[in-house]
C-alpha positions in Angstrom: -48.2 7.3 -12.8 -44.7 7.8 -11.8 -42.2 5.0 -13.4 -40.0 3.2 -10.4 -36.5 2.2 -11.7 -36.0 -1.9 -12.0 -35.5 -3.4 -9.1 -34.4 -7.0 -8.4 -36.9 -9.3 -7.1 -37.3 -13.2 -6.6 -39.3 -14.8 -8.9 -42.0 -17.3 -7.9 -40.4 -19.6 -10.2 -43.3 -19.1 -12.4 -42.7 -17.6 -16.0 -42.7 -14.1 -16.3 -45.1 -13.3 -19.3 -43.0 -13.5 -22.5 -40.5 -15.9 -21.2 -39.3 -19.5 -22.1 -38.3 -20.9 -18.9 -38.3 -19.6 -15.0 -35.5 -17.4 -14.4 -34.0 -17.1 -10.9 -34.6 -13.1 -10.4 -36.9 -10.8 -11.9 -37.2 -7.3 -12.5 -40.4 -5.3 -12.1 -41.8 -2.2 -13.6 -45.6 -1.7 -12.5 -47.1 -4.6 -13.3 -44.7 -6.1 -15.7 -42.1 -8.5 -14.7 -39.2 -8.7 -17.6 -36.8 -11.8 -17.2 -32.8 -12.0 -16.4 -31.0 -14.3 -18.4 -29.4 -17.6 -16.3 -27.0 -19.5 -17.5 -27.7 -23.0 -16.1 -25.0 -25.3 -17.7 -22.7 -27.1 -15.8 -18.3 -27.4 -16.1 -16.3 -28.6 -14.1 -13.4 -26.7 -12.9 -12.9 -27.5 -9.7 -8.8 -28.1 -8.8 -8.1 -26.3 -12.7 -5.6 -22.6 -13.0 -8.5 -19.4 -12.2 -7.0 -17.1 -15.1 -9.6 -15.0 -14.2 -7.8 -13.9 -11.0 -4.2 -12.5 -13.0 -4.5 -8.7 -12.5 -4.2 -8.0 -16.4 -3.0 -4.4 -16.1 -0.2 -5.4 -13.9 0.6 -8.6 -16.1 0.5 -6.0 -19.3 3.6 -4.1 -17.2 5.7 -6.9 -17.2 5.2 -7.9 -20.8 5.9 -4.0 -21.9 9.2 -4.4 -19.3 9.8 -8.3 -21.5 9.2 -6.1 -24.8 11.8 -3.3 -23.7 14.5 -6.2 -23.0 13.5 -7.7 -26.7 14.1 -4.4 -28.1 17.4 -3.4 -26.3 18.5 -6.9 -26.7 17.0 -9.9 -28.7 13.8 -11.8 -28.2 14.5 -14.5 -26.3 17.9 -13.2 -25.0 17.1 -14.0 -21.7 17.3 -17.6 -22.1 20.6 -17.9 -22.5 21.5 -15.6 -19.3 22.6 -17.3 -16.3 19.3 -17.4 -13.8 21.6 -16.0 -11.1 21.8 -12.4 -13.1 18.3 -12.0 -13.3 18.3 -13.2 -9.1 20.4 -9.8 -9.4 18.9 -8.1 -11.2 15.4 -8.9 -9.1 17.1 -7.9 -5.8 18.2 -4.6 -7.1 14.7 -3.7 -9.3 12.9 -4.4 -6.0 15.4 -2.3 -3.5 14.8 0.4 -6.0 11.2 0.4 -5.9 11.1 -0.4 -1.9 13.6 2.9 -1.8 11.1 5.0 -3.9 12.4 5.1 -6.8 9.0 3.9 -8.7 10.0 3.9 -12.2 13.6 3.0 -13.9 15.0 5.7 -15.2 16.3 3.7 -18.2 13.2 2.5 -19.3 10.3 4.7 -17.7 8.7 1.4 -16.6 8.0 0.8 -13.3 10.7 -1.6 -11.6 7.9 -4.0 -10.3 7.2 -4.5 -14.0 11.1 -5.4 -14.5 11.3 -7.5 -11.0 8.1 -9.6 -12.9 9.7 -9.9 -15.3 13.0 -11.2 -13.9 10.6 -13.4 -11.9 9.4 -15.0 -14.8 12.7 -15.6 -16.3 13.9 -17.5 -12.7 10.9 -19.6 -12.7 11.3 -20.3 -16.5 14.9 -21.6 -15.8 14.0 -23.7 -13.3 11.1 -25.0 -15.0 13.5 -25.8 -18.2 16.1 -27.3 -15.6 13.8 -29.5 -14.3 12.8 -30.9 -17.5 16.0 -31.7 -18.7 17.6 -33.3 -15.3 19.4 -30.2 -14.3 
């Protein structure tokens, strides 16, 4: 007798021999029916930030282009730049890379990563600006 590979299959709803509950899908080998695990519990997060949409590699770009200006300059530096510098410096990191010039040659980091960064800067400013009336 030849084995088939597993296959998904609806369950009945009925337990599957050797389970604890009824599980949603079920896999079957011959005879034998072996049962998926289902989370059933319920949270809310309806209207709440989906973290698990950020791209991480991209987002791990940016921090390594944050980490390059910490090194060259100071952590935290760029709080006490003027936001229109890094409006600057965001124009000309994205002319570069819109021109084709993919990486900065200064760095070796791509100039998306910078513009990110310099994004995350602005918005930080204004953010902080807000908070304090400015």
């Amino acid at each position: 007798m030849s084995e088939r590979s597993l296959a998904p299959s609806p369950c009945s709803g009925a337990l599957c021999a050797g389970a604890s509950r009824p599980s949603k899908k079920c896999l079957t080998r011959s005879r034998k029916c072996e049962t998926l695990t289902v989370m059933d519990g319920q949270k809310d997060d309806n209207g709440k930030d989906r973290w698990e949409l950020v791209p991480w590699s991209a987002l791990r770009q940016i921090v390594a282009a944050i980490t390059y200006g910490a090194r060259k300059y100071s952590a935290d530096n760029w709080k006490r730049v003027e936001p229109a510098r890094y409006r600057a410096a965001l124009m000309r990191h994205v002319s570069a890379s819109f021109s084709g010039e993919r990486v900065d040659a200064e760095s070796g980091l791509p100039h998306l990563a910078h513009a990110g960064a310099c994004l995350l800067f602005i918005l930080w400013h204004e953010a902080e600006g807000e908070e304090n009336g400015r």
